[in-house]
mmCIF file of the N, C-alpha and C atoms, coordinates in Angstrom:
data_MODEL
# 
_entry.id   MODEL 
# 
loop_
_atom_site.group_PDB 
_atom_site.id 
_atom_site.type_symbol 
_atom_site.label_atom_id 
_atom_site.label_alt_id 
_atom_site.label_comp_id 
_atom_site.label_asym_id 
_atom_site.label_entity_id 
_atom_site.label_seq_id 
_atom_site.pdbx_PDB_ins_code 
_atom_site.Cartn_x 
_atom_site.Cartn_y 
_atom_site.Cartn_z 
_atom_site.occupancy 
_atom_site.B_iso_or_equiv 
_atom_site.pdbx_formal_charge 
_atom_site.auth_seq_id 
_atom_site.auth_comp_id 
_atom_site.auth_asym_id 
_atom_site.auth_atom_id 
_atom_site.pdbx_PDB_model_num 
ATOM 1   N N  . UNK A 1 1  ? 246.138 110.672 16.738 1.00 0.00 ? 1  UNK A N  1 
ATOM 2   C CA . UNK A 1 1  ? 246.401 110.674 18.162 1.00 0.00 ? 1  UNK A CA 1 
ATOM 3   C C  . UNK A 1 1  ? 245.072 110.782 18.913 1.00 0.00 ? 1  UNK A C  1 
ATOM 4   N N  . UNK A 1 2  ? 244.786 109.522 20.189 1.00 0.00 ? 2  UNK A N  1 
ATOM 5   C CA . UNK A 1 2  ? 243.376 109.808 20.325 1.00 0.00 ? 2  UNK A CA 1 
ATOM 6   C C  . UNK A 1 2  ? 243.951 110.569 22.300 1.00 0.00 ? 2  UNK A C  1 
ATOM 7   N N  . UNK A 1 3  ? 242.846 110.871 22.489 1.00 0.00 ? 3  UNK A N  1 
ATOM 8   C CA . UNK A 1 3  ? 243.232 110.791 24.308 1.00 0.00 ? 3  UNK A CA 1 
ATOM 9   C C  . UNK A 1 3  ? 242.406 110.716 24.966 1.00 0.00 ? 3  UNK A C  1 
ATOM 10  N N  . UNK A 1 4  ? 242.664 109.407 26.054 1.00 0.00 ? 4  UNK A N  1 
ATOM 11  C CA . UNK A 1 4  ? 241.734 109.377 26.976 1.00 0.00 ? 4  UNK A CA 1 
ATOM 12  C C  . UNK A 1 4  ? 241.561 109.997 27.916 1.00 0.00 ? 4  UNK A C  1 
ATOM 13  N N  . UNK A 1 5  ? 240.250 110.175 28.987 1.00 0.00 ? 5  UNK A N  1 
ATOM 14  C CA . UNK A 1 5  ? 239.949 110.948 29.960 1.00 0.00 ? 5  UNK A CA 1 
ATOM 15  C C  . UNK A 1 5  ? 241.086 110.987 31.393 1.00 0.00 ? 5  UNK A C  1 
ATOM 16  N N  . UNK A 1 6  ? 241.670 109.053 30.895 1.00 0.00 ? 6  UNK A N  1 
ATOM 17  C CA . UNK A 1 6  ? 242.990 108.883 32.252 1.00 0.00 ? 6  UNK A CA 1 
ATOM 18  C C  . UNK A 1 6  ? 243.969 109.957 31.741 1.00 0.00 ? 6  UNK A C  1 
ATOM 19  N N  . UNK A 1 7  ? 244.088 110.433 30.684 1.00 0.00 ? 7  UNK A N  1 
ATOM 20  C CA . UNK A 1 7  ? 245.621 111.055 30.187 1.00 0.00 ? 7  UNK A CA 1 
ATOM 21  C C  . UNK A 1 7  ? 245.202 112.340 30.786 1.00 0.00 ? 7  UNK A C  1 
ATOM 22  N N  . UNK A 1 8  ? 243.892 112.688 30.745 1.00 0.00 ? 8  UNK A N  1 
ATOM 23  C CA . UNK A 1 8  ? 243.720 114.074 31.289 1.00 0.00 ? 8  UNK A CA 1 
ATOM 24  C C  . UNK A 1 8  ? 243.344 114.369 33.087 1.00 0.00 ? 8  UNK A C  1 
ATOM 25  N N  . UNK A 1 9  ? 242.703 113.427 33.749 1.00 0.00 ? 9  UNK A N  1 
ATOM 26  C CA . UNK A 1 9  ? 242.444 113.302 34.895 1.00 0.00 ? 9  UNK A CA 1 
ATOM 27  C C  . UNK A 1 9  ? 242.802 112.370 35.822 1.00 0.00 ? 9  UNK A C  1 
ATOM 28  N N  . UNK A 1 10 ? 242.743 112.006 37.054 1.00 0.00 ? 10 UNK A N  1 
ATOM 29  C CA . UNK A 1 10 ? 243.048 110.815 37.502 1.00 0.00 ? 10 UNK A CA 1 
ATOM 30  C C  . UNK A 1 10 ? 241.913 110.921 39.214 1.00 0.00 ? 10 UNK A C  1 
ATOM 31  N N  . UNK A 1 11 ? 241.498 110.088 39.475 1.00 0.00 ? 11 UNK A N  1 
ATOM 32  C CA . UNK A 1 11 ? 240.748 109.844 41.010 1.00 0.00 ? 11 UNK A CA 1 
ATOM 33  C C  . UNK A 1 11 ? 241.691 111.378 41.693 1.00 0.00 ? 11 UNK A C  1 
ATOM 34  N N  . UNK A 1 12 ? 241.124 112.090 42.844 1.00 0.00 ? 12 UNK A N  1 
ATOM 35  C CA . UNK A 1 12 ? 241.888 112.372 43.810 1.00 0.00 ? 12 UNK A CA 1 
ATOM 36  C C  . UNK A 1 12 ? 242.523 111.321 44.735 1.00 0.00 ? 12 UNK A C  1 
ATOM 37  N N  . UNK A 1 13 ? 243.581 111.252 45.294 1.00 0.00 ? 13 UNK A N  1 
ATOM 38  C CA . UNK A 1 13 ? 244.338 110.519 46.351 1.00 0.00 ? 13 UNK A CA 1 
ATOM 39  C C  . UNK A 1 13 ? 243.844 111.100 47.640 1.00 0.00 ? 13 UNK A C  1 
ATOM 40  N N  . UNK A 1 14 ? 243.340 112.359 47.630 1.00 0.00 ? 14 UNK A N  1 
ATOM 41  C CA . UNK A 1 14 ? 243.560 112.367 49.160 1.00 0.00 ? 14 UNK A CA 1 
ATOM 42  C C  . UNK A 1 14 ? 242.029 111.886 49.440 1.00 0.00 ? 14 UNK A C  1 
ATOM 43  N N  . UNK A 1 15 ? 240.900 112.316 49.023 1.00 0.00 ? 15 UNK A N  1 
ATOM 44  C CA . UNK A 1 15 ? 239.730 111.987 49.105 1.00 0.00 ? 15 UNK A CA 1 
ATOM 45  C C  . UNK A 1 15 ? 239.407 110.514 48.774 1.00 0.00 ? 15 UNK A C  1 
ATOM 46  N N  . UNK A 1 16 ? 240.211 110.018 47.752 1.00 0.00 ? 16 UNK A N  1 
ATOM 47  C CA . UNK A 1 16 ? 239.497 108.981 47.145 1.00 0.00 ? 16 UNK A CA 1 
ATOM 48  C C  . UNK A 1 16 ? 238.521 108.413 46.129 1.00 0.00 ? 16 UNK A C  1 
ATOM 49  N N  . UNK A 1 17 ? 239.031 109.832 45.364 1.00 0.00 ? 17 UNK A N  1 
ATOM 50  C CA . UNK A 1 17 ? 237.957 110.141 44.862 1.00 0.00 ? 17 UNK A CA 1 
ATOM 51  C C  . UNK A 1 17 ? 236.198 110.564 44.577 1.00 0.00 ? 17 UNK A C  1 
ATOM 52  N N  . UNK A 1 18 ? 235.959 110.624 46.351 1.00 0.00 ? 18 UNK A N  1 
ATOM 53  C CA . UNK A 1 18 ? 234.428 111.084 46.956 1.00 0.00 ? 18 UNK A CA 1 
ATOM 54  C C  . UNK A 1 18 ? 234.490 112.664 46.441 1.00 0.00 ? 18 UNK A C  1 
ATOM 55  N N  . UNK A 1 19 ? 235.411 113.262 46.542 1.00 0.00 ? 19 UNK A N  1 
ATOM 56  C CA . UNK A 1 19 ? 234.945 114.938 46.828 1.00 0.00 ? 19 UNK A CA 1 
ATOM 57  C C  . UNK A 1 19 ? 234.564 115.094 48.099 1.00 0.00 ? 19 UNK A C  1 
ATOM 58  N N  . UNK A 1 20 ? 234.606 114.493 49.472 1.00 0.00 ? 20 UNK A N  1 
ATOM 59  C CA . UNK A 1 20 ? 234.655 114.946 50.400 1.00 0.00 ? 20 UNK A CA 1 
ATOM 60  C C  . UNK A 1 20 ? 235.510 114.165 50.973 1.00 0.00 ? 20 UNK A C  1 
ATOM 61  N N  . UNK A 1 21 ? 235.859 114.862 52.421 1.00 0.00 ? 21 UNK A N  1 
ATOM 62  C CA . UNK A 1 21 ? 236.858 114.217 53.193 1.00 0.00 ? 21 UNK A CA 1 
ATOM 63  C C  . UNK A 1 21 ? 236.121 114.210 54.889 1.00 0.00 ? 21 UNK A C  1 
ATOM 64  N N  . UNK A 1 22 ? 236.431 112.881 55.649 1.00 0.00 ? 22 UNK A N  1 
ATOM 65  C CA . UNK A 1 22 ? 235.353 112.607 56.823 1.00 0.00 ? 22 UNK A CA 1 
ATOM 66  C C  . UNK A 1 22 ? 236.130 113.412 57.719 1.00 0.00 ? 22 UNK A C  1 
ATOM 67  N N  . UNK A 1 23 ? 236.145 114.143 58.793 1.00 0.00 ? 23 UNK A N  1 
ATOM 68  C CA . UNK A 1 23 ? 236.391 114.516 60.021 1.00 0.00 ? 23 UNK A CA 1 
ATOM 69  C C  . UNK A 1 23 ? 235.743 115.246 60.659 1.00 0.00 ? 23 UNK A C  1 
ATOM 70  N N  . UNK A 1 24 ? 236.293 114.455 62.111 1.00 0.00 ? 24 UNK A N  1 
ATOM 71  C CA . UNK A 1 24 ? 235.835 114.610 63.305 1.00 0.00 ? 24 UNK A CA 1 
ATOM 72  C C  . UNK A 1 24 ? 234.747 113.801 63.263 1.00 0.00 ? 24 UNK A C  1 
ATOM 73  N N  . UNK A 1 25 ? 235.253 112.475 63.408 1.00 0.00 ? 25 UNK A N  1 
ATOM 74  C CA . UNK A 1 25 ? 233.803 111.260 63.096 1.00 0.00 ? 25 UNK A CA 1 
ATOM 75  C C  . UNK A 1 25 ? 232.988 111.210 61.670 1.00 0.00 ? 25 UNK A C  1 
ATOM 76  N N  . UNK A 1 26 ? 231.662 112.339 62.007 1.00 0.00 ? 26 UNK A N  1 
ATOM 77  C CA . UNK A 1 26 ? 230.475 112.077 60.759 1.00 0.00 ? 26 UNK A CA 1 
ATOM 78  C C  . UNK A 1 26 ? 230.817 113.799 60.161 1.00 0.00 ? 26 UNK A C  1 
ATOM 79  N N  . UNK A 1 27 ? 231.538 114.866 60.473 1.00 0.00 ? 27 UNK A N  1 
ATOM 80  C CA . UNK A 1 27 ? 231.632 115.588 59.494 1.00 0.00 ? 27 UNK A CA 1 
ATOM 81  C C  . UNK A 1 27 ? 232.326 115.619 58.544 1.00 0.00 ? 27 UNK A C  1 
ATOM 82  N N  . UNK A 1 28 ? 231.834 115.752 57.228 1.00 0.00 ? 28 UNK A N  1 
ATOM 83  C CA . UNK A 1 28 ? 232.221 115.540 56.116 1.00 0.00 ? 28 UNK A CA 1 
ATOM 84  C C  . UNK A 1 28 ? 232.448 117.199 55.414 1.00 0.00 ? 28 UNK A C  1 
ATOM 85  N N  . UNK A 1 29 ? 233.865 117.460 54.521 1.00 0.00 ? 29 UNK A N  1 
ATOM 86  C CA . UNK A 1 29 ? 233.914 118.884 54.429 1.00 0.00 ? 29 UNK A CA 1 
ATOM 87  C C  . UNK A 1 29 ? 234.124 118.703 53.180 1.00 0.00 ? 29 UNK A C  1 
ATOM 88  N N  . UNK A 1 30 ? 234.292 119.620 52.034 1.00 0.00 ? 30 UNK A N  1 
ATOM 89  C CA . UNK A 1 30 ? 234.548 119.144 50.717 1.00 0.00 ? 30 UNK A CA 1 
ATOM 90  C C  . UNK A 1 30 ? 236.313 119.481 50.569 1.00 0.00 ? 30 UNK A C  1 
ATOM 91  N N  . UNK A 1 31 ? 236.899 118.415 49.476 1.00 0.00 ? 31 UNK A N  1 
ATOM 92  C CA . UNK A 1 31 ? 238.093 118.220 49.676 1.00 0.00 ? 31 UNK A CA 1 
ATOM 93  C C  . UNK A 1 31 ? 238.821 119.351 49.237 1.00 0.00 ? 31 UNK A C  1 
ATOM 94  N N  . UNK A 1 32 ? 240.225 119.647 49.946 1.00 0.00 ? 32 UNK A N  1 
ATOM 95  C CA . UNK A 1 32 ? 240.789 121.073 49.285 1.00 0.00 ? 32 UNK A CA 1 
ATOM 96  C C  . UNK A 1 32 ? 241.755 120.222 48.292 1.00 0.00 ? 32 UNK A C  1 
ATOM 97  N N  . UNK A 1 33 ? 241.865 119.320 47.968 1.00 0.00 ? 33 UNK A N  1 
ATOM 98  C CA . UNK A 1 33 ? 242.953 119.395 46.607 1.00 0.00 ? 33 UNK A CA 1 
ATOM 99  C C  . UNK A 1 33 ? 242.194 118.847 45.537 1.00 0.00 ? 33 UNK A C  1 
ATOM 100 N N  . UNK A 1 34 ? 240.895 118.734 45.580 1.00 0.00 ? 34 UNK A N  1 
ATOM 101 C CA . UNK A 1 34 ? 239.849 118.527 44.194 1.00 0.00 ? 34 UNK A CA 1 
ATOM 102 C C  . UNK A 1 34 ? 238.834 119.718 43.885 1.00 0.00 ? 34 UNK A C  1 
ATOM 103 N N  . UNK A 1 35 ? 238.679 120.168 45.478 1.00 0.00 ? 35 UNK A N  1 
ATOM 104 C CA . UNK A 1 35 ? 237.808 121.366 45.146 1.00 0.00 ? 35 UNK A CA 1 
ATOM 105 C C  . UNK A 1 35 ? 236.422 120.479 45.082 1.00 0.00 ? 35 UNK A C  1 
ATOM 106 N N  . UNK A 1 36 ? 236.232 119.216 45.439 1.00 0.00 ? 36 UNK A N  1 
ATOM 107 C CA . UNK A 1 36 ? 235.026 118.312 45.622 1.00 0.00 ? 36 UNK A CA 1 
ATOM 108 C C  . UNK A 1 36 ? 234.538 117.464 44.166 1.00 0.00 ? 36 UNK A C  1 
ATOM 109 N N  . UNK A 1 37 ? 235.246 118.016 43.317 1.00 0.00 ? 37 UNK A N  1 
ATOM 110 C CA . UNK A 1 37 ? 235.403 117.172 41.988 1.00 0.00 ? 37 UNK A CA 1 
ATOM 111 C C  . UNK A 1 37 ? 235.436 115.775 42.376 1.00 0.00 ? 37 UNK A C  1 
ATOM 112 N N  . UNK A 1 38 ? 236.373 114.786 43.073 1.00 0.00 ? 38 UNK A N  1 
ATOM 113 C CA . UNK A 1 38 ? 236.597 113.893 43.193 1.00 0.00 ? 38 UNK A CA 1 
ATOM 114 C C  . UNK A 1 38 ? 238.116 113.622 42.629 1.00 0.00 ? 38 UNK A C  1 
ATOM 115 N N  . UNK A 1 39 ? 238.065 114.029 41.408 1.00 0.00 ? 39 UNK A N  1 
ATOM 116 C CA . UNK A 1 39 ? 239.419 114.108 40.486 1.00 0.00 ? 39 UNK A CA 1 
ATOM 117 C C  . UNK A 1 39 ? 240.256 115.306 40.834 1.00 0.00 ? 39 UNK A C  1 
ATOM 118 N N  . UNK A 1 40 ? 241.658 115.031 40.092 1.00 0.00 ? 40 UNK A N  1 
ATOM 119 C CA . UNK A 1 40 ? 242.719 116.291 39.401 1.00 0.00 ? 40 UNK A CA 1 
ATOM 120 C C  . UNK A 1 40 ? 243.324 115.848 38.332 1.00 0.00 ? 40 UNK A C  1 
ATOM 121 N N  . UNK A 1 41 ? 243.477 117.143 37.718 1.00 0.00 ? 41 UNK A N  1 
ATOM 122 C CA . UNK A 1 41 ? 244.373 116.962 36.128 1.00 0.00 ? 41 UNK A CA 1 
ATOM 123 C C  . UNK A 1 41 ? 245.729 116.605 36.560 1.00 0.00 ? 41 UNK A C  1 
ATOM 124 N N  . UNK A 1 42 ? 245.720 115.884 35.522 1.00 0.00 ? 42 UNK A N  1 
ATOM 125 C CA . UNK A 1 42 ? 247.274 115.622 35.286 1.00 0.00 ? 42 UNK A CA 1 
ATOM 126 C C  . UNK A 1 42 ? 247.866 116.621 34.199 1.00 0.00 ? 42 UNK A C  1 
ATOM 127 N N  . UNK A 1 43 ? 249.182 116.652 34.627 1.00 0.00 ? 43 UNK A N  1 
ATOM 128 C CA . UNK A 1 43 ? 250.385 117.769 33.194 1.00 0.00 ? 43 UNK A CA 1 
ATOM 129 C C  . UNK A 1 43 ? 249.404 118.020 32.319 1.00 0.00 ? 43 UNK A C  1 
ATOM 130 N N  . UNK A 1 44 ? 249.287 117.268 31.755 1.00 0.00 ? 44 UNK A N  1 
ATOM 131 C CA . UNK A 1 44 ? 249.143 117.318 30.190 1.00 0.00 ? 44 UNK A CA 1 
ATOM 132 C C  . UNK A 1 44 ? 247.184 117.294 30.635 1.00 0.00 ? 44 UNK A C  1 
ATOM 133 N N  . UNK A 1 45 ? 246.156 117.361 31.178 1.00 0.00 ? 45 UNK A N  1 
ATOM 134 C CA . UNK A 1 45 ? 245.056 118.211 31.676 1.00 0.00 ? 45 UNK A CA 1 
ATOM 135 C C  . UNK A 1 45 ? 245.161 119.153 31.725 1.00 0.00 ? 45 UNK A C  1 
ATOM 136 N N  . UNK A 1 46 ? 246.457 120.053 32.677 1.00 0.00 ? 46 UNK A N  1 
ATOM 137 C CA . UNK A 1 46 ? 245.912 121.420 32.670 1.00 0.00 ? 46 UNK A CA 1 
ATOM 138 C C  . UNK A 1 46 ? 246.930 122.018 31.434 1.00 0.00 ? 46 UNK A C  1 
ATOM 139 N N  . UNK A 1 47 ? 248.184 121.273 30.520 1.00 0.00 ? 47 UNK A N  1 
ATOM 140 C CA . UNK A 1 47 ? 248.242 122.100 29.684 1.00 0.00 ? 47 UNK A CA 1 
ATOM 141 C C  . UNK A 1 47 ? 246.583 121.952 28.772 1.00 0.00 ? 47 UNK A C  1 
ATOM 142 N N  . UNK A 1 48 ? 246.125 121.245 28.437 1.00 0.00 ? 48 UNK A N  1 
ATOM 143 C CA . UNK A 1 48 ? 244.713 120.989 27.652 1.00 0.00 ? 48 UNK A CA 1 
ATOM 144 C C  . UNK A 1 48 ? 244.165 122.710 28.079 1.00 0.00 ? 48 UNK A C  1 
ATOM 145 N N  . UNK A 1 49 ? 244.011 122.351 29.038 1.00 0.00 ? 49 UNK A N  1 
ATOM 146 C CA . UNK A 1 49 ? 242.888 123.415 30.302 1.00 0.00 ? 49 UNK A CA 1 
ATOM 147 C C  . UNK A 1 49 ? 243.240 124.747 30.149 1.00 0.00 ? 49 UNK A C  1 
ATOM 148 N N  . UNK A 1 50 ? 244.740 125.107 30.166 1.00 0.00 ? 50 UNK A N  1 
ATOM 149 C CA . UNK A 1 50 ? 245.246 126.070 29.609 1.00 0.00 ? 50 UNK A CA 1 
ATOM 150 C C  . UNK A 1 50 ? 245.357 126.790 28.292 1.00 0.00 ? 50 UNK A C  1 
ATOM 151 N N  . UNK A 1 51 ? 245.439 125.914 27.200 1.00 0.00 ? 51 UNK A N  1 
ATOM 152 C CA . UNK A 1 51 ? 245.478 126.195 25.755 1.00 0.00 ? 51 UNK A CA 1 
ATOM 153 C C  . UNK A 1 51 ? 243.742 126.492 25.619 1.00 0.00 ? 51 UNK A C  1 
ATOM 154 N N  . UNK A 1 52 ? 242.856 125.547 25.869 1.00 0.00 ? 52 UNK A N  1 
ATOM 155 C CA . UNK A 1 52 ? 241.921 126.212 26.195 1.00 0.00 ? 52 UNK A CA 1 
ATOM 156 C C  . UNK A 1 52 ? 241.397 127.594 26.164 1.00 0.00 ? 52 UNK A C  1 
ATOM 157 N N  . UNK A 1 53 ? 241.833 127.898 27.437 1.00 0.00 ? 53 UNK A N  1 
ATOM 158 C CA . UNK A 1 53 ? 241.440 129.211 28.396 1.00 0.00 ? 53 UNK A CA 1 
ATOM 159 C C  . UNK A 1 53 ? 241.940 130.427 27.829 1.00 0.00 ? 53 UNK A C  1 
ATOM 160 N N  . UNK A 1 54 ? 243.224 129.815 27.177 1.00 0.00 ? 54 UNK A N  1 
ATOM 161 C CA . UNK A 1 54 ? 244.187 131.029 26.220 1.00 0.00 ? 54 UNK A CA 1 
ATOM 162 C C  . UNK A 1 54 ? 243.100 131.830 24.731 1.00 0.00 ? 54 UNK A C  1 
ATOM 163 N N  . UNK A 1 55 ? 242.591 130.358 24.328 1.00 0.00 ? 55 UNK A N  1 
ATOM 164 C CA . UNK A 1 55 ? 241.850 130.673 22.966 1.00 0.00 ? 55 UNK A CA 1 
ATOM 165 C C  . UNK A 1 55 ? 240.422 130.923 22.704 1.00 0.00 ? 55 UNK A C  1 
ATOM 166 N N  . UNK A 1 56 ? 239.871 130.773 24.046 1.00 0.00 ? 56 UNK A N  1 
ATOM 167 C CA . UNK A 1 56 ? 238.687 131.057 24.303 1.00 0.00 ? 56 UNK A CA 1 
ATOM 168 C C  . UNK A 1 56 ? 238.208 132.687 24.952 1.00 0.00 ? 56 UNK A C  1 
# 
């Protein structure tokens, strides 16, 4: 079983994957549903992320 990085992450939607988001014209703030990553895990990311965190 192999897995790719899509099975674990995907672009953010709301950003667009920048990690920031534009408002009020030219200010730019960092995004709240990536945390400025650009990305988020998918299910099966944060179980990864979790089993992880458990055994570490």
């Amino acid at each position: 079983m192999s897995i790719s990085m899509d099975d674990l992450e995907l672009s953010c939607w709301e950003c667009e994957g920048k990690g920031v988001i534009e408002q009020q014209g030219k200010q730019q703030t960092e995004c709240p549903k990536c945390e400025g990553k650009g990305t988020v895990l998918t299910a099966q990311g944060q179980t990864l992320l979790h089993f992880i965190k458990k055994h570490l």
